[in-house]
N, C-alpha and C positions, 0 to 999 in steps of 0.2 A: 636345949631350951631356947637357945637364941632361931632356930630353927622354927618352934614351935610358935615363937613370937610372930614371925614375920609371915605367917599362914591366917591367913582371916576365918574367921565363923560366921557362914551367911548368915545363919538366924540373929547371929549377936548384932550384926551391920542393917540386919531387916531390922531389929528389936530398937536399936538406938536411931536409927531414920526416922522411926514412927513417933516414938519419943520425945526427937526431934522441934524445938517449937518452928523451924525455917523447915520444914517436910516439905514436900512436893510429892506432885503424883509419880508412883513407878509403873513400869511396863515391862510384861514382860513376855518375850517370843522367845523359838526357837531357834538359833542361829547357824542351825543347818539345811533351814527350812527355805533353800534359796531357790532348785528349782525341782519341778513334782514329775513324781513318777507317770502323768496322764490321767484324765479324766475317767479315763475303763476300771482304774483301782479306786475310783471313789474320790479323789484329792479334788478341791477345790479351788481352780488357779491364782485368787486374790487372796488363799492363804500364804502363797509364797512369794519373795522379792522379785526377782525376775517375770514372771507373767504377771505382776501387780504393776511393778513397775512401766513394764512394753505396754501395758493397756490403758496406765493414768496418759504417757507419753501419745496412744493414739485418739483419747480420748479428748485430751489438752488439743493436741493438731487440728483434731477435724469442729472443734469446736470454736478456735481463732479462727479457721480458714471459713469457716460458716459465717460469722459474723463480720468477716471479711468482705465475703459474696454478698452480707445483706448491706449490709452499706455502703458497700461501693459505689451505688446511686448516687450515695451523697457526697462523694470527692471529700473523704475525712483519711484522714492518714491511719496506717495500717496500726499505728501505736495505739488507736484507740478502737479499735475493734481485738488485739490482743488483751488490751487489760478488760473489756467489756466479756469478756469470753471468761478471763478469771472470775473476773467478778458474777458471773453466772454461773460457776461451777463452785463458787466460795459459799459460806455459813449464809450471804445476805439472801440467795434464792433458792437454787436444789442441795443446799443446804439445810434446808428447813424441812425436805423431807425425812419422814421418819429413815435412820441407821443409813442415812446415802452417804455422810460424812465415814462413819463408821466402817462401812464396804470399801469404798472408792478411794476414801482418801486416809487410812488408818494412819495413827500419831505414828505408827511404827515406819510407815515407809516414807515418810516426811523426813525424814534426816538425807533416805539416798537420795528420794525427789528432789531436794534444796539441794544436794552436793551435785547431782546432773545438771542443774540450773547456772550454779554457778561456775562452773567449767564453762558450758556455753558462755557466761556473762564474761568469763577471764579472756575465751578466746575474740569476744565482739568488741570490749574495751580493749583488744590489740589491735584488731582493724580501724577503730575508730584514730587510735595512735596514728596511725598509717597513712591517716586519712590528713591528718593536722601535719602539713610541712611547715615547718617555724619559717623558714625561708618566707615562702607567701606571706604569711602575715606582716614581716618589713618591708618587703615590698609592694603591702597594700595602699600605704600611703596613711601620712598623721588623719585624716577622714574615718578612717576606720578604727582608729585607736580614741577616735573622738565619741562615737557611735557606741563604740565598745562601755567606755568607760560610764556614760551619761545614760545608758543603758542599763547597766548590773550596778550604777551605786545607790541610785535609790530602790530600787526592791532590797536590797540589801540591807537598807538601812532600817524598811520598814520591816524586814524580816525579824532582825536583830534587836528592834525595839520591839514587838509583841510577843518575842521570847524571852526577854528579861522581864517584859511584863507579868509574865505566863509564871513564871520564876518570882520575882516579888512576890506573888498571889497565892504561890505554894508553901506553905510551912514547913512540910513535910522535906520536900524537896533542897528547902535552904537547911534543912537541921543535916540531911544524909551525906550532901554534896560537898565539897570543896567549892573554891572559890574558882578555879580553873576548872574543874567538872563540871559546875555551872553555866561555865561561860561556851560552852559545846554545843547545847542547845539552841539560842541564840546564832550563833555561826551558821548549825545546819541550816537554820531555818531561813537565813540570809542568804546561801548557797540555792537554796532549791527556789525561791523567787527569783534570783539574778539569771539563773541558769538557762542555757538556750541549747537543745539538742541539735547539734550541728548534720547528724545523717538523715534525722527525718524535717529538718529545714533545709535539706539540701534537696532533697526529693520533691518537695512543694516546690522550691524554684525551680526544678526543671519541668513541673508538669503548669506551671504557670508561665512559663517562654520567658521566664526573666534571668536564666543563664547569663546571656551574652550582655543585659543593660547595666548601668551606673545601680541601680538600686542593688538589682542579685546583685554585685560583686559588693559592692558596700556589705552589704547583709551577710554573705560567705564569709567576708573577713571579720567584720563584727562577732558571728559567731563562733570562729575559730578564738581570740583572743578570750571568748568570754566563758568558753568550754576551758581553756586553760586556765582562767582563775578557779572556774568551778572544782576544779580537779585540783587545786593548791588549797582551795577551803574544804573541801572535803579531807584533804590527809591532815589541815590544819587541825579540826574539828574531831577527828579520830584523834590525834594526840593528845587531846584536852581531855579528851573523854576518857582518858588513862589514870587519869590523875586524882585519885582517889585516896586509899587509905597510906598507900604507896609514895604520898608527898611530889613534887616536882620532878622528881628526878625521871620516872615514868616514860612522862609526856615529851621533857627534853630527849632521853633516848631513842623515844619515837620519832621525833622529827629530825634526828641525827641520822635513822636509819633513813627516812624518807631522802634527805639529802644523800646523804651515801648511792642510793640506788641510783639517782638521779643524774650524780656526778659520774657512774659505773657504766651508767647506759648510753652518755653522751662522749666519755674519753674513752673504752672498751669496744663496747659494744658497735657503737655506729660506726670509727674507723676503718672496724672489719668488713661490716656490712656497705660500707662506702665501696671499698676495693673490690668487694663481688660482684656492688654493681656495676662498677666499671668494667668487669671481663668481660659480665653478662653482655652492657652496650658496646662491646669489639665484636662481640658473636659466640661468647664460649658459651657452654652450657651452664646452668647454674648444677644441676645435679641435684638427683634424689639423695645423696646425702647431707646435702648442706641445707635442702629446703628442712627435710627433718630435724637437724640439728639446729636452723633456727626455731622451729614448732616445739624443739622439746624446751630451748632457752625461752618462751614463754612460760612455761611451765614453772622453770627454776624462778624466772623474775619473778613470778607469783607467790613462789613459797618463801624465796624471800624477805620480798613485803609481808607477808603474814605472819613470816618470823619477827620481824619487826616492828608490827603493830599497827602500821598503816594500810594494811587488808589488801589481799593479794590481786584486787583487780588495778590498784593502784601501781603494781609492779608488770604486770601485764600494758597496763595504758603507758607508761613510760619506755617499755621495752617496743613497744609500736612506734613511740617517736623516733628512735634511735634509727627503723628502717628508711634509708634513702627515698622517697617517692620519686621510685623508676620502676622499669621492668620487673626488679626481684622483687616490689611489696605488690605489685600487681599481682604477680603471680603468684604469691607466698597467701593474700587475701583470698584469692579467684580459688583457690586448694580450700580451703576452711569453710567460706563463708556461706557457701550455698547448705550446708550441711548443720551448720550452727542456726545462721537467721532462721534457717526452716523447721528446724526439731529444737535444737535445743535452746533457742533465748528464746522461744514464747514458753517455757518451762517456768523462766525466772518471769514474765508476765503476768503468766497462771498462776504464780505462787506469790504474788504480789495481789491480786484477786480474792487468791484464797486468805489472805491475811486483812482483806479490807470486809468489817463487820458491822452492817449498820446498827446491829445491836449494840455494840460498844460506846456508840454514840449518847451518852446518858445526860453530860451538860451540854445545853443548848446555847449556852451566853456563848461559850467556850468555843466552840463549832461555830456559831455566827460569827466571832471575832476573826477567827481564822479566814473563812470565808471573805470577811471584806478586808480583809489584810489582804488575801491572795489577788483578791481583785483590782484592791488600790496599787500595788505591787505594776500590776497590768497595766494598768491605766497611767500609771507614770511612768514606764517604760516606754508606753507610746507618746506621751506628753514629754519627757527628755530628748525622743528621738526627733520629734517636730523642731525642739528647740537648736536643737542643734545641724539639721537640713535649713535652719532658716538662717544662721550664722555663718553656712556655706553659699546662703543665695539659692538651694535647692528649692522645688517647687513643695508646697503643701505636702498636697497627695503623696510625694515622693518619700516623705517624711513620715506622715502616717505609715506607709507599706511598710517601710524598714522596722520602725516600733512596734506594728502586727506582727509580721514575720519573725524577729525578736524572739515573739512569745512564744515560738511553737516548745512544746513540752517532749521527752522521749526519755531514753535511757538515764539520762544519768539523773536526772530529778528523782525517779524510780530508787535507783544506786543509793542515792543522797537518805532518801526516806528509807530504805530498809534496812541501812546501818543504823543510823539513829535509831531504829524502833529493837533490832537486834540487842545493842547495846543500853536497851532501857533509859534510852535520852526523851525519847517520845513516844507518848503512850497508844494504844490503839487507838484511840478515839483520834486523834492528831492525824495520824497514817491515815485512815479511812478519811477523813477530812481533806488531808493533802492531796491522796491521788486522785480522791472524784473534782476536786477544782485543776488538780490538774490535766485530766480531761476533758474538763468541761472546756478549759481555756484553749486548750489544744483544737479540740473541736472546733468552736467560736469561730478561731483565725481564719477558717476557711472559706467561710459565707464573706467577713467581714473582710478576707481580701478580696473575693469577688465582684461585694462594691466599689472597694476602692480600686486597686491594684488592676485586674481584669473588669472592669467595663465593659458590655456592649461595643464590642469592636466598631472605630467609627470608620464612615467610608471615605478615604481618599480619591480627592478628584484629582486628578490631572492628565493631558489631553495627551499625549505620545504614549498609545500601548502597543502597538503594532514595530515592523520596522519598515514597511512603508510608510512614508510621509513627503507632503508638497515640496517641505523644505531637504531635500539631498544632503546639505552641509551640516543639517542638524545634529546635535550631539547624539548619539544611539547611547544608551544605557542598557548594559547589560548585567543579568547574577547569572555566573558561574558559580554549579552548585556542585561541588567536588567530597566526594567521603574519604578516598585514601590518597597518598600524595601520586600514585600512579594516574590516577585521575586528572592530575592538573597539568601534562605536556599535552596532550589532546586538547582541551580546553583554551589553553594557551597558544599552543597553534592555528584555534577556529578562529579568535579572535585576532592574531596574525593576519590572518586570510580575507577577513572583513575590511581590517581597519587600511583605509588606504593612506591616506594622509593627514597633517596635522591642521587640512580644511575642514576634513569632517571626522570632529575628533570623536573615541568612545571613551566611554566612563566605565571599568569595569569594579565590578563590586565581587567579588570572589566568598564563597560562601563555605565555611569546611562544615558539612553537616555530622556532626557527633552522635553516636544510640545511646544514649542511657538507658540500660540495662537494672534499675531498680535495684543493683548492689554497690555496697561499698567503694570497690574498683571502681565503678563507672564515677563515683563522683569523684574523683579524680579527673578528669577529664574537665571539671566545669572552671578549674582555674585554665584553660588551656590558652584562651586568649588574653592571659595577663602579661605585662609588658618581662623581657627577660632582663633577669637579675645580672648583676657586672661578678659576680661572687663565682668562684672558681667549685666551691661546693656544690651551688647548682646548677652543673655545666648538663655536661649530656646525660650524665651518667645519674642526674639528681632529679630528673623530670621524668613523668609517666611517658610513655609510650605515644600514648595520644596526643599530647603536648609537643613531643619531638616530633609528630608529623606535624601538627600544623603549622610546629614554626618553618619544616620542610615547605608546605604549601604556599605559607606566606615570603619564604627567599625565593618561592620560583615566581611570583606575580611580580613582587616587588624587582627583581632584577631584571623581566623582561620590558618593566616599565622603563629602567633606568638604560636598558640596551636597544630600548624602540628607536630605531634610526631617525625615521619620519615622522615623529614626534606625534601626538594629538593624542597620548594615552594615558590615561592616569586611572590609578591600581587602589582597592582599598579590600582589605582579605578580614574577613569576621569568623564568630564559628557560634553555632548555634547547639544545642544540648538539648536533645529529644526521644523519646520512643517513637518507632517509624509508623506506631499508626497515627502519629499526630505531627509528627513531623514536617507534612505538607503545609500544616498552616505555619509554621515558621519560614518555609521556602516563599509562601504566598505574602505574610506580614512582610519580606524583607522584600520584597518586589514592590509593593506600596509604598512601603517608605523611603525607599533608593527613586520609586518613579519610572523604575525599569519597564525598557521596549521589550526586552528579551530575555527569557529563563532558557540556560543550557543544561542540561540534565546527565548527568553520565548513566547509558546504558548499567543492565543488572547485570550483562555480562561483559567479562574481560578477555583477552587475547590471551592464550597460554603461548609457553613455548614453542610446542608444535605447531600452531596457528592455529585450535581450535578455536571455541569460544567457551570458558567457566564461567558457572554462578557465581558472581560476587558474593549477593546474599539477598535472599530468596524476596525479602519485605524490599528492595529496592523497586522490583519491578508494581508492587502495589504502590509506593510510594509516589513512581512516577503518574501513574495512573491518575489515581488524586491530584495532582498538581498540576493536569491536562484541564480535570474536571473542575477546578476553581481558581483557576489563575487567571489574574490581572491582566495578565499583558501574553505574549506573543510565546509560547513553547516551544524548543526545540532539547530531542534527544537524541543525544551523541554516541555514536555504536563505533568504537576505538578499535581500529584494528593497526596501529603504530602510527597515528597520524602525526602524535607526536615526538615519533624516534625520530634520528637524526636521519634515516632513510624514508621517513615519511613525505620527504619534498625531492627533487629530480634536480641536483645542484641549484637547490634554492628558490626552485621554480613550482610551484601547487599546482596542481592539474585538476580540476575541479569542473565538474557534471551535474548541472540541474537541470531534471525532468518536468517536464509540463504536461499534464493533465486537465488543467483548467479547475476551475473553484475556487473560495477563499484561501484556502492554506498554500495553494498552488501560487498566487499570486504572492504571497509572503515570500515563496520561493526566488523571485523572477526579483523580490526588493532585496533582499537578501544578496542576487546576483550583480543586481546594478550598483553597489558599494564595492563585490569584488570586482565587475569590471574597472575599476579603475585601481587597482592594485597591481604595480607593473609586476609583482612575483607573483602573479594568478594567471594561469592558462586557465580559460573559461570556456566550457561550450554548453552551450543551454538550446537544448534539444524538447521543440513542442510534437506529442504527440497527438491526429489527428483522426479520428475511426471514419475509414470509407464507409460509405454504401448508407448511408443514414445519416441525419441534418445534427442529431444531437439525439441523445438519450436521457435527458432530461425530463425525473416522472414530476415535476412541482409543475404552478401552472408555465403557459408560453409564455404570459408575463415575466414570470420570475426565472425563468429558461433565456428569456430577449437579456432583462439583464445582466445575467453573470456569461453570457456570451459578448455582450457591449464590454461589460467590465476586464474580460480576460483581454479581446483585439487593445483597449484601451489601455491596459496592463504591458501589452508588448510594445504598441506606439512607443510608451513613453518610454521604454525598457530601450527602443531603437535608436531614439533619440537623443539621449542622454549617452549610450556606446558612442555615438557619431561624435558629438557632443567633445567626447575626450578622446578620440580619434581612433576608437576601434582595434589598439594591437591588441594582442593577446585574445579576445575573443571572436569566439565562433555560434553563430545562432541558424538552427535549422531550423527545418518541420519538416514532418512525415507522416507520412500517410498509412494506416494499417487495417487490415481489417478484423483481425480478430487477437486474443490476448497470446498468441503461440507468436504471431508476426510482431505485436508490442515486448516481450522478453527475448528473441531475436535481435530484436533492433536495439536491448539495453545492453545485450551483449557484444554486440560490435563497438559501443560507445567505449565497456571495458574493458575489451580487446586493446582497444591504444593506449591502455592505461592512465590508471586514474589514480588518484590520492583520495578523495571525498566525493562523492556521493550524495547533492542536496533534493530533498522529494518531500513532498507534499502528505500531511497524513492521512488526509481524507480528499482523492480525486472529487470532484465535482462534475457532472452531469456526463460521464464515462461509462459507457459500457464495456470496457476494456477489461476492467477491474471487478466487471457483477461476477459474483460466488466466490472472489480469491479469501476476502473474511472468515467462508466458512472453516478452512481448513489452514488459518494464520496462527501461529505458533503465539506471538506478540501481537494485542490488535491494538498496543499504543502504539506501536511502530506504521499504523494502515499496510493497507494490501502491497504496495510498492516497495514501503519501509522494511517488512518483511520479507519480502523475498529479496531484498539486498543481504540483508542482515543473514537470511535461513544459510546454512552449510549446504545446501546442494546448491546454488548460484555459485557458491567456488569462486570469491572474488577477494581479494587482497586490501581492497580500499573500504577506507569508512564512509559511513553512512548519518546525515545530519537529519532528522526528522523531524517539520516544521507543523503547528500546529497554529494557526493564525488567532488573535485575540477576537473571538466572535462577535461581537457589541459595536467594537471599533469600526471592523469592518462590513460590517452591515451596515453602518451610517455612513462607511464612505461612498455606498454604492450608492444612496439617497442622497448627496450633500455633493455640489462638485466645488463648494466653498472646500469641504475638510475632506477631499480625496486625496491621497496619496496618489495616484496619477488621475488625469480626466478622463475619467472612466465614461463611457456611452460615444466616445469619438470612434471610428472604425479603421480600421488599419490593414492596407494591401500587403499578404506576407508574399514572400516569395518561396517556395518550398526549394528544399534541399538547397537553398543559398546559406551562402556565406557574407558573413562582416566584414570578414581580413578585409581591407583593400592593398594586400600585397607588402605593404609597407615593413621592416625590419621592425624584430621585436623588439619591446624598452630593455634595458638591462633590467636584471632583477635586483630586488635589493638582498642581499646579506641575512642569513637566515639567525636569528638570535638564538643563544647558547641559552638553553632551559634546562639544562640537568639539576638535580635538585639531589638533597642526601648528603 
């Protein structure tokens, strides 16, 4: 009997459901109906879970990715072309078509749909954890906690007051609720105003170059503190929502558990993962079973929070913070995320789409009010942010940018609304309301930082673009543009090799160019130039990857500044956050703004072991390219073959070779040279090549042939002058005579026969016939025909190569102007061939070659 009891009668369970006055509708499938025997038996593939599932999933993709492609014209963030994709696959469009709901999107497979969706969401709210180092935020400085706060209290407040409105207004609502269930709604809706999605505000600054300024970093930290409240009113708000028939006790266990996890993940959890990643930064491996074994403890933190009430992605975003930002969450992110952002979180997009119905939209008061709450909300978040840039002494504009940027909307606003609307806090009409304002305003920020924020780049004047110039002693300014810390003893050594003394001093401005790579990981990378914490937590072991090189790059500038013997150098290391097809204009903006004669460029390839040459990576050599083609001032790229090991100088002595061809760039060369000449650690020989049997091959007219022949003799004058000047050791100047381009690489090869360290050439000879058809078959044609065949593996040469590109504008006027020539150019000048400088006299000593190891 007791057996019999505990056995149910479907009909009795169907017969009392319908009976039922709280019914609902039922459903009912086969639940062995997972995957089909093939279409040749007649099955239908959208009858079953699996091929219904794999098709909503291809269908969802290529539908975000499409609306992706279409608007990507309009520089609008990727968060609103995925919900624009829902929303097109939702009841409000092909929706409407007859049974498309029915076929595509049957009630039946919406349960595994949403559970694919939210695994993805569990695994992105880990990343985003990952992303949020508590660290950074205290050492963003009270500005950011000012921002933060003056930011999220008023949307917050208006949130919270048009939901208790919302609530007054409802009868229904005050007879069913508690007083604490009540108070949920309000919360949410305070939450999803205040709220600022930190990955897709993190992605607008770096595609707007404000990475490295006062605003981005103001705005990154703002947004970190303000994601973390969001994420404490959110589990707040879930708690409340508990509190139902159930009395207090509920909601208190909920936030009991939320605290539990919390305190689990920060004394447990992160400990362990502290100490991994300290092995990881000695060198050990982390291993595939420890990366697993954190992936599955997302999992457990998930379920959890879910046991607990405060919803499993809330266990997963906690279980995120607990990873170190180092190595292991790079790599533990860079494993998941390409595979989640791409497939599975525009699931939870699309099904936020599909839950927004403008049908449901039936009171108009009610939608309008919301609407200008959502707006007002806006509006004073940019209006608090002004108030408080002006109580810093910050500029207007600057204030506005921050209160726009502010606003960008993403994941967790989403997050925010579909627990509330799950949990029957807010009704669809609300949800469809919320999410189209919240892409409307997302949208918005875009244009509206375009006027603000990006402007009409204005053009900077100022006269030193070249590194010839009248005045010798003048300060040279140079950016050193470095991507990995191997980069920076080459760089550091060129400018070695220039800087002669503390008469003529240089300014160097070192630049670490970072990729943002459009994930997670890479935004890591944009705190990289924040000052380092004194906290033993965030020593080596607590920083990304990228962060430990730059602070690598900036101990190697900064200590050669502090060991420059001869003083006249001073060092300032920056790092700029970009994808390389855009990259250039950061390189170009920071040469305007520094004022810089000189961009140094590091080669796409590097020196292997062997001595060959590898691709760095592959967008460096476009990169340089671009940076030829719109640069300010004077180009050079640097082809490292150990310039900067500690065997790259001859006990201390640089041996250095610049070719003459004649042309603007060539003469760049020859000012270039006449700064090392006076560098007692520079052996210099500056060898002019001369093509017999022909006056010049120069195809522009004989006018303009007369003057870049005046200019070149003029070029040397002063070049002669100026060695005498400082009395000629160390260098040597010929000329030679050839006549065809077999006797010109000949004669480059005896030059490297006595060996050389460096290698300075011109990228484009001028009026040479030496050089016609070497282009056609140049591997690199930034490198020109010279720079190339230094650099190519069949010259079989040991020394690097400097590749000078001269500022075309500047030098053009100098040939016209003998006010603003770098030398007097149109005087003529008797050489003497195959002479020499020496006058016999004993070399200077050299100076002492500074310690530049870095790491």
């Amino acid at each position: 009997m007791t057996s019999s009891s505990a056995v149910s009668d479907p009909l009795s369970d169907l017969w009392d459901h319908m009976m039922s006055p709280n019914r609902t509708h039922l459903f009912c499938f086969y639940p062995s109906k997972i995957t089909m025997s093939g279409i040749w038996t007649g099955d239908n593939p959208l009858d079953f879970s699996l091929p219904l599932l794999l098709f909503q999933m291809l269908l969802i993709t290529f539908t975000t990715r499409a609306a992706t492609f279409l608007l990507s014209p309009l520089g609008l963030p990727r968060y609103i072309s995925e919900i624009l994709g829902g929303f097109v696959l939702g009841p409000s469009v092909l929706g409407r078509l007859p049974h498309f709901t029915d076929i595509v999107f049957p009630t039946r497979s919406i349960f595994v749909l949403d559970s694919m969706a939210l695994l993805g969401l569990i695994y992105y709210t880990f990343t985003i954890g990952v992303e949020i180092e508590l660290p950074t935020i205290t050492r963003a400085g009270h500005r950011s906690f000012w921002f933060a706060g003056a930011s999220a209290l008023p949307p917050f407040l208006i949130g919270a007051t048009v939901g208790y409105m919302a609530l007054s207004t409802d009868d229904t609502r005050k007879q069913k609720d508690s007083v604490l269930n009540a108070l949920s709604f309000p919360i949410f809706l305070g939450a999803t105003f205040s709220s600022t999605a930190f990955s897709v505000l993190a992605r607008n600054i770096a595609e707007l170059k404000l990475a490295g300024t006062d605003v981005g970093q103001l705005t990154l930290s703002a947004s970190l503190i303000n994601d973390t409240l969001a994420w404490s009113g959110l589990t707040v708000a879930t708690a409340l929502s508990d509190a139902r028939s159930g009395g207090v006790l509920p909601s208190v266990w909920t936030l009991a558990s939320g605290v539990f996890i919390f305190a689990a993940g920060f004394l447990v959890v992160r400990p362990a993962l502290v100490r991994l990643a300290r092995r990881a930064s000695e060198g050990e491996a982390v291993g595939e079973m420890r990366e697993c074994a954190v992936l599955v403890g997302v999992m457990v933190a998930a379920l959890v929070a879910d046991a607990g009430g405060t919803h499993a992605i809330f266990g997963a975003f906690v279980f995120g913070l607990a990873v170190p930002n180092g190595p292991v969450g790079v790599e533990l992110v860079e494993k998941v995320e390409d595979f989640v952002v791409g497939t599975l979180l525009p699931l939870f997009f699309a099904m936020s789409g599909l839950r927004t119905d403008t049908a449901k939209v039936t009171s108009m008061n009610a939608a309008v009010l919301l609407m200008i709450a959502a707006i007002a909300a806006a509006v004073l978040k940019v209006a608090a942010a002004v108030g408080v840039a002006a109580g810093f002494g910050m500029p207007l504009h600057d204030g506005t940018s921050i209160g726009l940027l502010l606003n960008t909307k993403g994941v967790i606003e989403l997050v925010i609304l579909n627990i509330a609307r799950n949990k029957k806090i807010m009704s669809d009409q609300s949800f469809t309301v919320l999410v189209f304002m919240s892409a409307l305003i997302t949208a918005l920020v875009s244009p509206l930082l375009a006027m603000v924020v990006k402007p009409a780049r204005r053009l900077v004047f100022y006269k030193r673009r070249t590194v010839a110039w009248a005045q010798p002693d003048a300060e040279l300014r140079v950016l050193a543009c470095v991507h990995v810390p191997r980069d920076a003893p080459a760089a550091i050594t060129l400018i070695d090799i220039v800087s002669s003394s503390s008469r003529s001093p240089v300014a160097v401005h070192a630049l670490h160019l970072i990729e943002f790579a459009g994930r997670s990981s890479a935004l890591l990378l944009i705190n990289a130039s924040a000052p380092a914490a004194s906290s033993s937590e965030i020593s080596a072991h607590g920083r990304s990857h990228v962060e430990m090189q730059f602070k690598h790059i900036a101990h190697a500038f900064k200590a050669y500044e502090e060991n420059h013997v001869a003083g006249g150098v001073s060092v300032r290391t920056m790092a700029a956050v970009s994808r390389y097809a855009s990259m250039h204009e950061d390189v170009t903006a920071a040469a305007e703004d520094q004022h810089s004669a000189l961009i140094v460029l590091p080669f796409h390839k590097h020196r292997t072991v062997d001595g060959g040459m590898e691709v760095s990576h592959p967008a460096i050599q476009e990169l340089n390219v671009s940076v030829q083609s719109c640069s300010p001032c004077t180009v050079g790229i640097l082809v490292d073959r150990g310039l900067g090991t500690p065997a790259g100088g001859s006990g201390g002595l640089y041996r250095v070779a610049a070719l003459f061809f004649g042309g603007r760039d060539d003469r760049e060369v020859v000012a270039l040279a006449t700064r090392m000449a006076r560098n007692p650690a520079v052996d210099l020989t500056v060898l002019r090549f001369v093509q017999k049997g022909r006056a010049g091959s120069y195809t522009a007219s004989e006018f303009d042939a007369l003057k870049e022949r005046k200019a070149d003799d003029g070029c040397f004058r002063e070049f002669l002058d100026r060695v005498n000047a400082a009395g000629g050791g160390g260098v040597e100047y010929c000329e030679r005579g050839v006549f065809n381009a077999n006797e010109m690489v000949a004669g480059i090869r005896n030059v490297e026969a006595a060996g050389k360290d460096l290698f300075v050439v011109g990228k484009t000879p001028g009026g040479s016939g030496l050089t016609a058809g070497m282009a056609d078959w140049s591997e690199c044609p930034e490198l020109g025909p010279i720079g190339d065949l230094l650099a190519s593996k069949d010259f079989q040469t040991t020394a690097s190569v400097l590749v000078v590109q001269s500022y075309g504008r500047a030098a053009a006027a100098a040939v016209g102007s003998m006010a603003s020539s770098e030398f007097n150019v149109g005087e003529a000048v008797v050489v003497q061939p195959e002479a020499a400088v020496r006058q016999g006299q004993p070399p200077r000593r050299p100076r002492q070659q500074a310690e530049l190891t870095i790491g």
